[in-house]
Jmol script that loads the backbone (N, CA, C; Angstrom):
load data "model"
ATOM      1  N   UNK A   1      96.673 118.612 110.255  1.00  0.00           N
ATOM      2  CA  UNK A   1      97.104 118.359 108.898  1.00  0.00           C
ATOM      3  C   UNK A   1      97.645 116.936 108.812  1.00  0.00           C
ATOM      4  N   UNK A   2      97.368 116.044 107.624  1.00  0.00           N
ATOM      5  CA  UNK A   2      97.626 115.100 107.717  1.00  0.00           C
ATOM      6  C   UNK A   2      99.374 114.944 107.508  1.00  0.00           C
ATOM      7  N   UNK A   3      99.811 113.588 107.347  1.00  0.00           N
ATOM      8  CA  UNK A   3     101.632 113.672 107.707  1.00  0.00           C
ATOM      9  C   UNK A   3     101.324 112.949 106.319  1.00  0.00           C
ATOM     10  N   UNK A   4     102.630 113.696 105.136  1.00  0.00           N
ATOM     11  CA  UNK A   4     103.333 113.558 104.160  1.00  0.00           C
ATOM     12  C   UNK A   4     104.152 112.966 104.014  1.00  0.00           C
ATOM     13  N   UNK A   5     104.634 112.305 102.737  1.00  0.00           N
ATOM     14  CA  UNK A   5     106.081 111.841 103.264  1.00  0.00           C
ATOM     15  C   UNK A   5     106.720 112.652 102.520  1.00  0.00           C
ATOM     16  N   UNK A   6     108.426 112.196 102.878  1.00  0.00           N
ATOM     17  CA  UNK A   6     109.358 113.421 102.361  1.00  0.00           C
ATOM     18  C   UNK A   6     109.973 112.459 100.858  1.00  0.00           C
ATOM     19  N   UNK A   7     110.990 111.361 101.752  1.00  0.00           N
ATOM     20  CA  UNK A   7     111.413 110.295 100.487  1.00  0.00           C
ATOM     21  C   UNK A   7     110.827 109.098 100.314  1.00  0.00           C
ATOM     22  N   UNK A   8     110.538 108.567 101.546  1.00  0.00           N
ATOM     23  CA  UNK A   8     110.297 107.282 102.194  1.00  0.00           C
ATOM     24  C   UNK A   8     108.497 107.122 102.304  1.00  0.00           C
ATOM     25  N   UNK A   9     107.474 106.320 101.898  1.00  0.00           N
ATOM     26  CA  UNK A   9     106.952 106.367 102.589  1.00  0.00           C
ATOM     27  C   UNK A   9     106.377 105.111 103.815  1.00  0.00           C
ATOM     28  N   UNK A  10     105.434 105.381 104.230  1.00  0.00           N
ATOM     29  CA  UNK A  10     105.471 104.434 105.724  1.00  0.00           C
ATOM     30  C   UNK A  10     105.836 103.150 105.467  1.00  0.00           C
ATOM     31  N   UNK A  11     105.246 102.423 104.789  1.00  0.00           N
ATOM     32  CA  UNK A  11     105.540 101.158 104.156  1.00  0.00           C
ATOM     33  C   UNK A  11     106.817 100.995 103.566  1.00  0.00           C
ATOM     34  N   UNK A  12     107.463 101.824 102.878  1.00  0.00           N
ATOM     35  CA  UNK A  12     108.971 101.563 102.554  1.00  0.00           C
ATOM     36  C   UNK A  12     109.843 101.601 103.451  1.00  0.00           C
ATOM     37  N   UNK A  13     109.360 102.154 104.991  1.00  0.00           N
ATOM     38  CA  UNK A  13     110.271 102.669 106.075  1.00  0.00           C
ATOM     39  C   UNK A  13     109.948 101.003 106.466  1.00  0.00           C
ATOM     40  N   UNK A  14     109.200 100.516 106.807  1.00  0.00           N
ATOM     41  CA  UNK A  14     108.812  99.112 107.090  1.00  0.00           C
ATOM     42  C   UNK A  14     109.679  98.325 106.633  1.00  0.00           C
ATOM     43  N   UNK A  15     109.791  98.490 105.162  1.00  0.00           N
ATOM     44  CA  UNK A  15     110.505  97.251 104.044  1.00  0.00           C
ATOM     45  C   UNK A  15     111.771  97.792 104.270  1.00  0.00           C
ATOM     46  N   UNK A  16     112.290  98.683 104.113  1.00  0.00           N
ATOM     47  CA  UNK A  16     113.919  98.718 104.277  1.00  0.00           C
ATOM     48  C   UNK A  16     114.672  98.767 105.718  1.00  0.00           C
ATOM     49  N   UNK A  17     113.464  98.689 106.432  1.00  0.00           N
ATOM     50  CA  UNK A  17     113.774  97.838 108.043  1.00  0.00           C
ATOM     51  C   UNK A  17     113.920  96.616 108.132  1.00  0.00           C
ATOM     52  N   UNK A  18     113.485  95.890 106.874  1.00  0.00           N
ATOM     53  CA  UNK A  18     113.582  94.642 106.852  1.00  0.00           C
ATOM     54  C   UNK A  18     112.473  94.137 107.778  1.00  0.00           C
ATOM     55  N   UNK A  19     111.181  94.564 107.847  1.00  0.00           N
ATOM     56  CA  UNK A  19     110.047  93.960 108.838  1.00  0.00           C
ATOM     57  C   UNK A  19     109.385  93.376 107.584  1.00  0.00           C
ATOM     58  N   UNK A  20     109.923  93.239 106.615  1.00  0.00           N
ATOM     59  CA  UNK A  20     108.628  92.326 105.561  1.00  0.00           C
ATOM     60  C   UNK A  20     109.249  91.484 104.262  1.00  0.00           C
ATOM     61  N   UNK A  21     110.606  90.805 105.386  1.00  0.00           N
ATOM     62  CA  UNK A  21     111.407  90.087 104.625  1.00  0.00           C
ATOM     63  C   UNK A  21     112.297  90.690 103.370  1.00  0.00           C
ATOM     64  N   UNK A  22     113.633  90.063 102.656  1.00  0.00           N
ATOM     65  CA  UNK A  22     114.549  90.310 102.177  1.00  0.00           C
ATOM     66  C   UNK A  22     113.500  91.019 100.635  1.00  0.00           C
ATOM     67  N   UNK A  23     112.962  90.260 100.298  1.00  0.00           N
ATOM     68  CA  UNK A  23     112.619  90.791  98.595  1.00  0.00           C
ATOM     69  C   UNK A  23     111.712  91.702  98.574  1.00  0.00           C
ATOM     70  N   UNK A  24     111.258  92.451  99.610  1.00  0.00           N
ATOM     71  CA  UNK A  24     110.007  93.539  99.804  1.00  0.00           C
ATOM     72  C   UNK A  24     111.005  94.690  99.967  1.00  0.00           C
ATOM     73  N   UNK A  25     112.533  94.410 100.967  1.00  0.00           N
ATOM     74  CA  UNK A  25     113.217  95.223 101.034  1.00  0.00           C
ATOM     75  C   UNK A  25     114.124  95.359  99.479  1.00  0.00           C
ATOM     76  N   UNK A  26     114.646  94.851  99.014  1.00  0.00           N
ATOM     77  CA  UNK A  26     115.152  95.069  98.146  1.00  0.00           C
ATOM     78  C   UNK A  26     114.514  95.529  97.090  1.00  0.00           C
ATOM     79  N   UNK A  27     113.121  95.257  96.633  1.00  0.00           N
ATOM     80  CA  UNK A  27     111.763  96.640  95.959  1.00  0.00           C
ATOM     81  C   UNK A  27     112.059  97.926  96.626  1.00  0.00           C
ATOM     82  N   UNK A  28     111.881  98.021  97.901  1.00  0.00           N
ATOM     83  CA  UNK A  28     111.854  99.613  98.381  1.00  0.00           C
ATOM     84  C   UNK A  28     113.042 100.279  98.245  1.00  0.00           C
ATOM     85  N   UNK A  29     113.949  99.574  98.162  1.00  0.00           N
ATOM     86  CA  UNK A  29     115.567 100.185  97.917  1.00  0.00           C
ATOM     87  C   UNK A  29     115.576 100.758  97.022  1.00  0.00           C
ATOM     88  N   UNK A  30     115.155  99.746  96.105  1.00  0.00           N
ATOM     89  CA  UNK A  30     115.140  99.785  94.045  1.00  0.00           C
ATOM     90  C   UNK A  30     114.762 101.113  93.728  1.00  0.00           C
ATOM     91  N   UNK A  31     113.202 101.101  94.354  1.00  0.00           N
ATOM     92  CA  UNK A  31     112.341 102.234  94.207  1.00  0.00           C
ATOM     93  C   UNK A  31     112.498 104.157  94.788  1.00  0.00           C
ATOM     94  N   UNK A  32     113.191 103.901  95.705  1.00  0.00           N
ATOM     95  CA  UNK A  32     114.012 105.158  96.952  1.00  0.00           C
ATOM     96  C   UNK A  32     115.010 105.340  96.008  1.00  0.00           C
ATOM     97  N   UNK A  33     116.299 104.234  95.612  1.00  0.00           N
ATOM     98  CA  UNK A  33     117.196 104.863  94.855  1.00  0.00           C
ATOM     99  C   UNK A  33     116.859 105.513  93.449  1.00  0.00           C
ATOM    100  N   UNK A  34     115.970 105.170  92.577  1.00  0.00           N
ATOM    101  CA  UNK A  34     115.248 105.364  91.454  1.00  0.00           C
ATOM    102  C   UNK A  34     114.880 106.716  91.443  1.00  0.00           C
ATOM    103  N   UNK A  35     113.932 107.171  92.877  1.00  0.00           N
ATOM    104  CA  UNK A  35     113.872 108.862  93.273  1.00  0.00           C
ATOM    105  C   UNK A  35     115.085 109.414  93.606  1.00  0.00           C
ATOM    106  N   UNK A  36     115.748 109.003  94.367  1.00  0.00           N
ATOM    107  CA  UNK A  36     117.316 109.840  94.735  1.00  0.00           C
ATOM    108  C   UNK A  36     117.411 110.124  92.915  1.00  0.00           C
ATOM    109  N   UNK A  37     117.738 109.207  92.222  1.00  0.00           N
ATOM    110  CA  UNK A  37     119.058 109.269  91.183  1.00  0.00           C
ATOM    111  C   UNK A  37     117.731 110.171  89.916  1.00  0.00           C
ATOM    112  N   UNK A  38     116.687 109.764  89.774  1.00  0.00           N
ATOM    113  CA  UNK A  38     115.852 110.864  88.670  1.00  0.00           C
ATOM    114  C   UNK A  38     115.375 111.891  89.260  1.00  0.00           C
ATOM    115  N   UNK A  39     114.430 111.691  90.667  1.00  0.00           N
ATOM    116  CA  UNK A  39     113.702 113.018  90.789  1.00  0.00           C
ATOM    117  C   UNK A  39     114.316 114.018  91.493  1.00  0.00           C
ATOM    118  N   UNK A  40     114.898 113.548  92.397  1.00  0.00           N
ATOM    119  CA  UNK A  40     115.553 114.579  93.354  1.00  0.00           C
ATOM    120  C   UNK A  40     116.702 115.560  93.097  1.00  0.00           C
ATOM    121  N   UNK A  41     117.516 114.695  91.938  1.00  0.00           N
ATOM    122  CA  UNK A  41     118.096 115.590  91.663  1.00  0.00           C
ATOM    123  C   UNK A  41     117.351 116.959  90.614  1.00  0.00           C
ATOM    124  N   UNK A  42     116.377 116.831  89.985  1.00  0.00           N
ATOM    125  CA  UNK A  42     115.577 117.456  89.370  1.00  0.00           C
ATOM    126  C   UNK A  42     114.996 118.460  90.193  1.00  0.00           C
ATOM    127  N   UNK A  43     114.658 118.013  91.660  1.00  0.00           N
ATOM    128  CA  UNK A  43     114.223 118.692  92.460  1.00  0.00           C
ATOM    129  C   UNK A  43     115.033 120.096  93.051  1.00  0.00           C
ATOM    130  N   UNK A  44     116.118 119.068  93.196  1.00  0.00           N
ATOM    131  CA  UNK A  44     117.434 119.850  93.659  1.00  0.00           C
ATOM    132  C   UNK A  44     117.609 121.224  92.332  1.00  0.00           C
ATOM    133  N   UNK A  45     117.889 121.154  91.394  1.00  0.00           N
ATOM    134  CA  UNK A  45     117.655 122.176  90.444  1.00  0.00           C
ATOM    135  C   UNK A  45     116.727 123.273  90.365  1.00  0.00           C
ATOM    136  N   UNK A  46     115.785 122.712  90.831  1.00  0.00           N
ATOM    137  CA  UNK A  46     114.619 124.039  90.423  1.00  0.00           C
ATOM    138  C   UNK A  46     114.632 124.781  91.491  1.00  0.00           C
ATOM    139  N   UNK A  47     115.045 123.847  92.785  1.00  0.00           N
ATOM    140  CA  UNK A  47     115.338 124.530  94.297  1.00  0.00           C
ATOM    141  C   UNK A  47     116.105 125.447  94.356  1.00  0.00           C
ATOM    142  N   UNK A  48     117.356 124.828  93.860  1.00  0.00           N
ATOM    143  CA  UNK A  48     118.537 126.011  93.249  1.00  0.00           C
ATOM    144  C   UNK A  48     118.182 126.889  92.369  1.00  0.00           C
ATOM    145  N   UNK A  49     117.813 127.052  91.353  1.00  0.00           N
ATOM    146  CA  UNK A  49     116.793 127.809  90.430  1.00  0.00           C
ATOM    147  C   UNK A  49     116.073 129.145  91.107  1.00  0.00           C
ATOM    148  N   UNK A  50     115.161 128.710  91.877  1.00  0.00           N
ATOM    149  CA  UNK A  50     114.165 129.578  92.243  1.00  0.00           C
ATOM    150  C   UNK A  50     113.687 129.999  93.236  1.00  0.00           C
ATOM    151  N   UNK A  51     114.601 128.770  94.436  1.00  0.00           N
ATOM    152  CA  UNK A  51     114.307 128.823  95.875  1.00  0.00           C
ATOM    153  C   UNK A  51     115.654 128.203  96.585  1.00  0.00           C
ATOM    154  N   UNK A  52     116.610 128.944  96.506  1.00  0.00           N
ATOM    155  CA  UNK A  52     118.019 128.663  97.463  1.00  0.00           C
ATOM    156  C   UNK A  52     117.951 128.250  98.295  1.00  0.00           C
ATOM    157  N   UNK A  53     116.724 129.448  99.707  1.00  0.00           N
ATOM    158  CA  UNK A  53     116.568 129.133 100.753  1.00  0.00           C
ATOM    159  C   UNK A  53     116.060 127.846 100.836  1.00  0.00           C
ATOM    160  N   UNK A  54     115.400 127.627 100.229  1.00  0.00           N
ATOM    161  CA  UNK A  54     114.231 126.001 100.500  1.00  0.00           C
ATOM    162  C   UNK A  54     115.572 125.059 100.268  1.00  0.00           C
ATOM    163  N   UNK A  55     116.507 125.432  99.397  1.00  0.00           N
ATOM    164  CA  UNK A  55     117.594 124.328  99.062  1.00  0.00           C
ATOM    165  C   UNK A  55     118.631 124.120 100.503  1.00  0.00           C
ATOM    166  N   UNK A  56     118.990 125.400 100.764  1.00  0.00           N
ATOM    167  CA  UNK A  56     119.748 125.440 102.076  1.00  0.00           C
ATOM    168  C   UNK A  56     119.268 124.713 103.332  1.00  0.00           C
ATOM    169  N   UNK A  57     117.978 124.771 103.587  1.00  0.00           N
ATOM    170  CA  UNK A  57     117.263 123.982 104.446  1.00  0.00           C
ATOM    171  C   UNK A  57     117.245 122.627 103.913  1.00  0.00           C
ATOM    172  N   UNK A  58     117.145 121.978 102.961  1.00  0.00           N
ATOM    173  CA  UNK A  58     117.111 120.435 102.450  1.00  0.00           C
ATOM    174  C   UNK A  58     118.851 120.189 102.813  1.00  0.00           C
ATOM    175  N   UNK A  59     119.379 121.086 102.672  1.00  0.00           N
ATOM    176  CA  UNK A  59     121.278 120.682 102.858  1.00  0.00           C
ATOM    177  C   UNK A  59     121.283 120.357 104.070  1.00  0.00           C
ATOM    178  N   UNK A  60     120.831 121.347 105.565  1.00  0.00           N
ATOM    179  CA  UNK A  60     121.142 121.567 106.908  1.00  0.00           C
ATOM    180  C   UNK A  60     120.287 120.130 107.025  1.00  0.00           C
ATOM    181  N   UNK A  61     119.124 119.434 106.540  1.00  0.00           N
ATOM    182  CA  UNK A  61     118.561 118.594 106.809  1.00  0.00           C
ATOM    183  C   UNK A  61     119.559 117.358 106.495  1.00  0.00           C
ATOM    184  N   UNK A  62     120.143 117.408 105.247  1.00  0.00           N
ATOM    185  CA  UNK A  62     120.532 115.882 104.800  1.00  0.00           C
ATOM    186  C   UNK A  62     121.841 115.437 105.598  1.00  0.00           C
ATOM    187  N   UNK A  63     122.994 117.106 105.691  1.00  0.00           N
ATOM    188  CA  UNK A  63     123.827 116.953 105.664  1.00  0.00           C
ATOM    189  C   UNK A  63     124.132 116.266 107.275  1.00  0.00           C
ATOM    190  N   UNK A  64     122.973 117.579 107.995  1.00  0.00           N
ATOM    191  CA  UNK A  64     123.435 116.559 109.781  1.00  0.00           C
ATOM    192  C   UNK A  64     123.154 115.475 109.821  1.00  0.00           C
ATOM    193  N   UNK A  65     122.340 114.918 109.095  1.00  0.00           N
ATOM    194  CA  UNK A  65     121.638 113.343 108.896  1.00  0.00           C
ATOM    195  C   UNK A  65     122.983 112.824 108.348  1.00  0.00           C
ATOM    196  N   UNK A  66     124.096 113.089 107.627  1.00  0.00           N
ATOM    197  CA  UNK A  66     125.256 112.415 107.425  1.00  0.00           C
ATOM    198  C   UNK A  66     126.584 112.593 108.005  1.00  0.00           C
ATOM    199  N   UNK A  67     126.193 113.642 108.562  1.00  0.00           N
ATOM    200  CA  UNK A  67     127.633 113.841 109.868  1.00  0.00           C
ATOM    201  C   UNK A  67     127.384 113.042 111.235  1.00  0.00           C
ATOM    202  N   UNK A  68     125.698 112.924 111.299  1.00  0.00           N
ATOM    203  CA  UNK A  68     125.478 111.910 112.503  1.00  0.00           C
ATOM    204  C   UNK A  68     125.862 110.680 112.723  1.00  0.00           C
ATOM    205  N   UNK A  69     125.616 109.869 111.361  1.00  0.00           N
ATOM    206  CA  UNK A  69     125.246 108.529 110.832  1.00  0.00           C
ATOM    207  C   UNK A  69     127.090 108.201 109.953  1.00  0.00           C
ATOM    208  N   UNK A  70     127.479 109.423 109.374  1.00  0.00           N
ATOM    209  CA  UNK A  70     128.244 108.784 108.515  1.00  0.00           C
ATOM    210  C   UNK A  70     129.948 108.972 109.198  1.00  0.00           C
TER     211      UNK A  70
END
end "model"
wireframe off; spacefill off
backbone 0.3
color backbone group
């Protein structure tokens, strides 16, 4: 099966590594925060809505990703 992306995709993981200089990164930021702040939370709703479990698993995902890092 081919690989999806989740938020990021390959090329934005590139640009907000900063491998394709300052103003390519600051587009992919623009664009990542733009999904955080409209879609995801939209996402987050219908998850809650209709599929908890699927939501609970996106939590156990984000949250160790911020107890690691933060």
């Amino acid at each position: 099966m081919a690989k999806t992306r989740a938020l990021l995709t390959e090329t934005e993981r590139e640009q907000i590594a900063g491998e394709h200089g300052d103003s390519r990164k600051y587009q992919a930021t623009s664009r990542v925060r733009g999904r955080i702040q409209e879609e995801l939370e939209s996402d987050v709703e219908i998850l809650k809505k209709y599929h908890p479990d699927l939501l609970d698993e996106l939590r156990e995902v984000v949250c160790e990703e911020v107890d690691e890092h933060g």
